[in-house]
C-alpha positions in Angstrom: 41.0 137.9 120.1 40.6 137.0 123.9 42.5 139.3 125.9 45.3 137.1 128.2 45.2 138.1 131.7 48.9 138.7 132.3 48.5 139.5 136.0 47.1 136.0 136.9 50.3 134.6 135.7 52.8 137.0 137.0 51.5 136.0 140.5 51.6 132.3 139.8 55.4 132.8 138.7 55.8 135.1 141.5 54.9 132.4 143.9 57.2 129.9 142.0 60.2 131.8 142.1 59.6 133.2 146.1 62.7 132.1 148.2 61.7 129.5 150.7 61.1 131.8 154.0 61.2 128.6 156.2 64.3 126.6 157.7 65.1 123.8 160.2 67.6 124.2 163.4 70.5 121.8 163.3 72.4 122.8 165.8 72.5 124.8 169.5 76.0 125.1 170.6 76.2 127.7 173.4 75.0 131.4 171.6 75.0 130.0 168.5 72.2 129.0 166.3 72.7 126.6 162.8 69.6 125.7 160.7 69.6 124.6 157.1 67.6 125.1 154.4 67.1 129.2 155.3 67.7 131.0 152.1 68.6 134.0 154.0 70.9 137.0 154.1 73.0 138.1 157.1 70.7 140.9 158.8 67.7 138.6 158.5 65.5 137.8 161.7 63.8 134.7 162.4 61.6 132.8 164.4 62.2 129.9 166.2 59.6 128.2 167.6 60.3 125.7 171.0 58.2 122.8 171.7 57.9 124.1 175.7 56.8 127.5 174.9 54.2 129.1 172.9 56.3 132.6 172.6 58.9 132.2 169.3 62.7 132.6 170.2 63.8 135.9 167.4 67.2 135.0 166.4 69.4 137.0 163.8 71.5 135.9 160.9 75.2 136.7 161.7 77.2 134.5 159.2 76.9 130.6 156.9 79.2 128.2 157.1 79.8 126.0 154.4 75.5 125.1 153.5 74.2 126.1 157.1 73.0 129.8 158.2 74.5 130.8 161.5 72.2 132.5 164.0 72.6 134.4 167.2 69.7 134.4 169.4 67.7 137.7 170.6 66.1 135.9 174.3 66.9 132.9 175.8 67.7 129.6 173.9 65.8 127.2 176.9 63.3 124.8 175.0 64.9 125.0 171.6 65.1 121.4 170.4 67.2 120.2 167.0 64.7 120.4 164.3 62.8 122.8 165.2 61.8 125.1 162.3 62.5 128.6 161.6 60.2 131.0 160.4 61.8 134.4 158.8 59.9 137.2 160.8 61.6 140.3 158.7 64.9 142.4 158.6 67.1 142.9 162.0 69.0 146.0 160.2 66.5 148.2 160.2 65.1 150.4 163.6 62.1 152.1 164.0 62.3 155.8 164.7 60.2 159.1 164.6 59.1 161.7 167.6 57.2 159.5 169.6 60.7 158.5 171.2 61.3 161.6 172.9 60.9 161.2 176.5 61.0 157.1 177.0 63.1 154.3 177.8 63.2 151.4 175.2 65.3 148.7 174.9 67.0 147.8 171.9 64.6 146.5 169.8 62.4 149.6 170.0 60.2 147.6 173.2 59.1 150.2 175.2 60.5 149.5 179.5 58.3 152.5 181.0 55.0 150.5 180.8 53.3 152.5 177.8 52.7 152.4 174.8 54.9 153.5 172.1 53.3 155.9 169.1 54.7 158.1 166.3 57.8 156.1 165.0 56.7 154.6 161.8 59.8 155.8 160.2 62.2 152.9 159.8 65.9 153.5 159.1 69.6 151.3 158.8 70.9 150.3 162.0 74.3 150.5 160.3 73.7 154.0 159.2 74.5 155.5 155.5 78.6 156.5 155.0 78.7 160.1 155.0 81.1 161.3 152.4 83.9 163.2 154.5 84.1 166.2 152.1 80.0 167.1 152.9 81.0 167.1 156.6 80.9 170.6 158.4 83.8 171.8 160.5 83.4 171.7 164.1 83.3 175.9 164.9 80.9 176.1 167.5 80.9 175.8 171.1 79.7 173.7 173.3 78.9 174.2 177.0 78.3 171.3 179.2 78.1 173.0 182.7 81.1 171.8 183.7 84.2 174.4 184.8 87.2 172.0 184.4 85.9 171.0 181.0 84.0 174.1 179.8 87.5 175.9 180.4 90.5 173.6 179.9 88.6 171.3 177.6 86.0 172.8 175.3 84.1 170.9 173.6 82.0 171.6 170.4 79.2 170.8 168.5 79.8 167.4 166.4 82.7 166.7 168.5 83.5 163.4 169.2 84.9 162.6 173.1 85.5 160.0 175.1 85.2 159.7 178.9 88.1 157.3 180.0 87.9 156.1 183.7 87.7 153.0 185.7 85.0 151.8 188.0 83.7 154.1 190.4 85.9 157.5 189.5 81.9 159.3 189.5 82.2 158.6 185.5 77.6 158.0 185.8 77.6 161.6 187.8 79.5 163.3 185.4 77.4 161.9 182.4 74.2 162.9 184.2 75.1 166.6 184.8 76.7 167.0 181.2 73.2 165.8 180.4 71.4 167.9 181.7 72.9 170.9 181.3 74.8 170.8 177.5 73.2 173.0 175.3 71.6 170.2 172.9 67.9 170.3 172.0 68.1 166.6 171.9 70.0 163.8 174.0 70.0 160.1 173.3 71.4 157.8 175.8 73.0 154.4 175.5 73.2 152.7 178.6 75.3 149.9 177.1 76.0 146.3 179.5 75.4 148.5 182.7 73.7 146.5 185.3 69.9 147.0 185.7 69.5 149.0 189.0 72.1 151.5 187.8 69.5 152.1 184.7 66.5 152.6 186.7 69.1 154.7 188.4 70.4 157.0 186.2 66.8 157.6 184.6 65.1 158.5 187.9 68.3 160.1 189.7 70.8 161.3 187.8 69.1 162.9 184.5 65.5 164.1 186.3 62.3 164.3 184.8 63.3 167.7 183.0 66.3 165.8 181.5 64.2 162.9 180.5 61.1 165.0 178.5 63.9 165.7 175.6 66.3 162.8 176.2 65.8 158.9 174.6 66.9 156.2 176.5 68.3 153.3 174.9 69.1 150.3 177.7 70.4 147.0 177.1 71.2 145.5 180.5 74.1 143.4 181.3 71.6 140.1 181.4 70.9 140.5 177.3 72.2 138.2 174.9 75.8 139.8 173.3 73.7 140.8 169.9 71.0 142.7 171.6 74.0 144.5 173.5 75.6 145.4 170.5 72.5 146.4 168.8 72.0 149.2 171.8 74.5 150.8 170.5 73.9 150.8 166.6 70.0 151.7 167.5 71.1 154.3 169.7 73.3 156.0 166.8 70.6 155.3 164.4 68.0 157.4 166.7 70.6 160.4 166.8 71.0 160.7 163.1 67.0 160.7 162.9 66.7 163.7 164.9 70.3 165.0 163.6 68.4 165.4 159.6 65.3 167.0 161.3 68.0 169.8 161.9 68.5 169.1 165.4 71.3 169.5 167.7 72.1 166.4 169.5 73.9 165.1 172.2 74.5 161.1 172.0 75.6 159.7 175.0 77.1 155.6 175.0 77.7 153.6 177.8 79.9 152.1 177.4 81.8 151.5 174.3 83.4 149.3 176.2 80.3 147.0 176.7 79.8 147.5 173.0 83.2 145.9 172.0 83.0 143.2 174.7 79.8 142.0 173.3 81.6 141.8 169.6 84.2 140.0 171.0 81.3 137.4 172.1 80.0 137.7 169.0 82.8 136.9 167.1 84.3 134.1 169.1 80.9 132.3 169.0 81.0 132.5 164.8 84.9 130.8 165.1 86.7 134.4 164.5 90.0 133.9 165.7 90.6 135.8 168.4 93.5 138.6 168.6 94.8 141.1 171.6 93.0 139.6 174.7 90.8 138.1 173.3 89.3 140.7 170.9 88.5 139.7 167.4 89.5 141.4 164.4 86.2 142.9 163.3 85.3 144.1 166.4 88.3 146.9 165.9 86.6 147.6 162.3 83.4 148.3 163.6 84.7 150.4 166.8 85.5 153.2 163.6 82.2 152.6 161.6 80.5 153.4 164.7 82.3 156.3 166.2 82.5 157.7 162.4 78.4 158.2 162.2 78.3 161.1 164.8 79.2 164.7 164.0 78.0 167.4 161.6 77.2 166.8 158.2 75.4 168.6 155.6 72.2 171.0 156.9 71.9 172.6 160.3 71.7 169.0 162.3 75.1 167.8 164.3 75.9 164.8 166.6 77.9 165.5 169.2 79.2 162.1 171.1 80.3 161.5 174.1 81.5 157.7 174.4 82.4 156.3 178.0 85.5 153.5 177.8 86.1 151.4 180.8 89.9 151.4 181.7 90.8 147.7 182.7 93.0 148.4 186.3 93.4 151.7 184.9 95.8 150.7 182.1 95.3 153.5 179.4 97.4 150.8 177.2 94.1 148.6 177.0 93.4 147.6 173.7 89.9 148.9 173.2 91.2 152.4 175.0 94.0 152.7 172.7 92.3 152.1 169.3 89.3 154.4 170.6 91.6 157.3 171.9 93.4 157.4 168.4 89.6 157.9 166.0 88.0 160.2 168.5 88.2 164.0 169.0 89.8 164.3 172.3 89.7 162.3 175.8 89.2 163.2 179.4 90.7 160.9 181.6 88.9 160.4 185.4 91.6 160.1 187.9 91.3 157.0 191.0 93.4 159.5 193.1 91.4 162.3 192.6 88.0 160.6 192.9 89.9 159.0 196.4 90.3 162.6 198.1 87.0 163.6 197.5 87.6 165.6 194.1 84.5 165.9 191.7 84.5 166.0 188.7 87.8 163.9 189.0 89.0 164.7 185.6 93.0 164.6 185.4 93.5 167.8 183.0 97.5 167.7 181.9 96.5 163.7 181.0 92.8 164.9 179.1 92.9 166.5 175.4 90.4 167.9 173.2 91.7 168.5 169.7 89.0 170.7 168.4 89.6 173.7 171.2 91.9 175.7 169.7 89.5 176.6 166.8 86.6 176.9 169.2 88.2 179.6 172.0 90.0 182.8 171.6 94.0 183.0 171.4 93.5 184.7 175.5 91.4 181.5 176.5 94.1 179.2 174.8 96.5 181.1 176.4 95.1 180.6 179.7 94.6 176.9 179.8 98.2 176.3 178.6 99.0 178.3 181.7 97.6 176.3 183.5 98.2 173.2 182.3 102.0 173.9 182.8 101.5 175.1 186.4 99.5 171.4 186.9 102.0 169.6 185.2 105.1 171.8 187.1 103.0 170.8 190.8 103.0 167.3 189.7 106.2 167.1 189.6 107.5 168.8 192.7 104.2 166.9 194.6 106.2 163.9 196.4 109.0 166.4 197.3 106.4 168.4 199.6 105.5 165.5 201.0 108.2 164.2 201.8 109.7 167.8 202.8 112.1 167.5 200.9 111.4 170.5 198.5 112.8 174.1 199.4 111.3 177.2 198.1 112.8 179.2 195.8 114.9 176.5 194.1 112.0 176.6 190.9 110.6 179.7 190.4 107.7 177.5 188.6 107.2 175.3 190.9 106.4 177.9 193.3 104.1 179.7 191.3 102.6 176.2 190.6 102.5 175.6 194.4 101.0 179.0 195.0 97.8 178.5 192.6 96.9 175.1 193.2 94.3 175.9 195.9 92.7 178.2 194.0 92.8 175.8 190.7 92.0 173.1 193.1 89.0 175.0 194.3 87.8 176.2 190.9 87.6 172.8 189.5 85.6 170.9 192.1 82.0 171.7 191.4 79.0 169.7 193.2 76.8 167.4 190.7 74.1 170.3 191.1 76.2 172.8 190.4 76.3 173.4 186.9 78.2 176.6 186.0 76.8 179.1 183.1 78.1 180.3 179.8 81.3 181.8 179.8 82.0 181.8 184.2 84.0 179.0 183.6 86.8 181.1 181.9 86.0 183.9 184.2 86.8 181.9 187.6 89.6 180.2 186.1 91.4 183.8 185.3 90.8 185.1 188.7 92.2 181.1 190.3 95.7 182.7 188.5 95.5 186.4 189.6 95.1 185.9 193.0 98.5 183.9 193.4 100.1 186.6 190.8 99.2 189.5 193.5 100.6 186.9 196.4 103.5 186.7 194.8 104.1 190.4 194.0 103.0 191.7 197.1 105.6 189.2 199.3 
């Protein structure tokens, strides 16, 4: 009997049953894309090639409607003409990561911007990231120090904590990411620099983090010129890099932003496909993603953690902005940048009785805890009697605690402002803020 080749025909059938990997664009309508015939999944990238240019546009399936695939280009959509035809080019879910990242600037599709070449990241992983069942997750017990007094002491944070810088346009909100940078205890820091305009990235990479910072940070920059998808990407490639080097065992510090950025180019996203469009303007998923995203950093099982520090514009700083609201209620704690501060001079210009983080009690000793509620009651007890001094209309005497809170302020004042190159080192943070109180104490005594 004549042995059947069986493999000849499983190819044949193969070929028979292949989905068709080709389409044809219908439709351009500002940043969307509609083809037909694409027998495609959302997640899928293709190619569309213009008949004034020889370089394809890559465009990524976001939705269908009704029989036609809806696409959001990656570049620019000049020289695109109706009829055009699609080739798929792969799967847009999926980043490439390893080691070779360390020490570079891409963008968000893994393109090198330093000029050279990019090795050792054949690893490819989700964008999306894999849910993390809450039960496996580690507490967050340890400290972290980021080199900065009024945080390190009223506002420690630990690792696989989640917090968010809150703080309008220029409050120092850049100089304060770039020293917690470069002097948090992390062994690995990847950076999101989300919508930010492109001098201030060439900016912060040269300036702000230094070369030492750089050699164990990735930089991940999606300009404010990039199409809405590529900006949102940033953000999802940047978190997918972090949990890379989080299940190699590593401690990591992910910095985004903004998250801001990230929701505003959602919102684009979603008003392009016809979502309808809720508070100002926001869509509904873009307030489901804002959790799926913050949700991926922390500890989880092993030695690895993320800890994530998330920058959120505050629109004419209204706290009561949509995007600050929902983010303030899923993350670990918030430090709010105060305009007056920042006005007199004040760096950091972190407003402490308005700033929270949730995990400190469990990280600091019952004397620490002690402390910074002490002074968070003299700040809060000087803010109040503050327009009566200037106006001279407060007498001493009349508040025993606003006296006291009137007598320390210098000193707190003077404890808190720190220059962006002077970082401050394990455990003097706590140290300086104890003697700030003392000295007032003996003043007070002693009259």
């Amino acid at each position: 009997m004549t042995a059947i080749d069986l493999g000849k025909y499983q190819k044949i059938v193969a070929q028979v049953a292949r989905p068709t990997l080709q389409g044809r664009l219908l439709d351009v309508v500002g940043l969307l894309l509609e083809a037909g015939d694409c027998r495609s999944s959302v997640g899928d990238l293709y190619e569309v090639r213009s008949q004034h240019s020889r370089v394809p546009v890559q465009a990524e399936v976001v939705g269908f409607r009704g029989e036609r695939t809806l696409l959001m280009p990656l570049g620019s959509t000049q020289g695109l003409v109706v009829g055009s035809t699609l080739h798929r080019a792969g799967d847009a879910a999926t980043a490439a990561v390893g080691p070779g990242l360390l020490g570079r600037v891409v963008d968000s599709l893994g393109r090198p911007l330093d000029g050279k070449p990019l090795s050792n990241c054949e690893a490819r992983v989700p964008l999306e990231g894999t849910p993390v069942n809450p039960l496996l997750r580690r507490p967050v017990e340890e400290p972290m120090w980021v080199g900065v007094r009024s945080i390190d002491s009223m506002l420690t944070m630990g690792r696989g904590q989640r917090m968010g810088i809150f703080a309008g346009g220029g409050v120092g909100k850049s100089t304060l990411l770039g020293l917690m940078v470069r002097e948090a205890a992390a062994e690995v820091a990847v950076i999101a620099l989300i919508g930010e305009r492109g001098r201030e990235v060439e900016e912060f990479v040269n300036r702000t983090l230094s070369r030492a910072g750089l050699m164990r940070s990735v930089v991940i920059a999606a300009t404010s010129s990039d199409p809405p998808l590529l900006r949102a990407r940033g953000a999802l490639y940047a978190t997918a890099v972090a949990e890379y080097f989080r299940a190699q065992g590593k401690q990591v510090l992910l910095v985004m932003d903004s998250l801001t950025r990230y929701a505003m180019a959602l919102r684009e996203i979603g008003l392009a496909v016809g979502e309808p469009p809720a508070t100002k303007g926001y869509t509904p998923s873009v307030f489901a993603a804002l959790p799926r995203l913050l949700e991926r950093a922390g500890p989880c099982e092993g030695s690895g953690s993320i800890t994530g520090i998330y920058t959120v514009l505050v629109e004419g700083d209204d706290m009561s902005d949509p995007i600050a609201d929902s983010v303030r209620a899923i993350l670990d704690g918030h430090i709010l940048l105060s305009r007056k501060l920042a006005d007199r001079g004040h760096f950091p210009a972190v407003d402490i009785p308005a700033s929270l983080s949730r995990v400190m009690p469990q990280l600091v000793s019952r004397d620490q805890m002690a402390l910074a509620h002490r002074v968070r009651e003299l700040m809060a007890a000087y803010a109040e009697v503050e327009d009566l001094l200037a106006i001279g209309a407060y007498k001493g005497g009349t508040v025993p605690l606003f006296d006291e809170a009137i007598l320390a302020m210098p000193a707190l004042t003077r404890v808190f402002c720190q220059g962006s190159d002077e970082p401050v080192t394990l455990g003097t943070a706590h140290r300086e803020l104890a003697a700030a109180l003392s000295a007032p104490a003996e003043t007070m005594e002693g009259s």
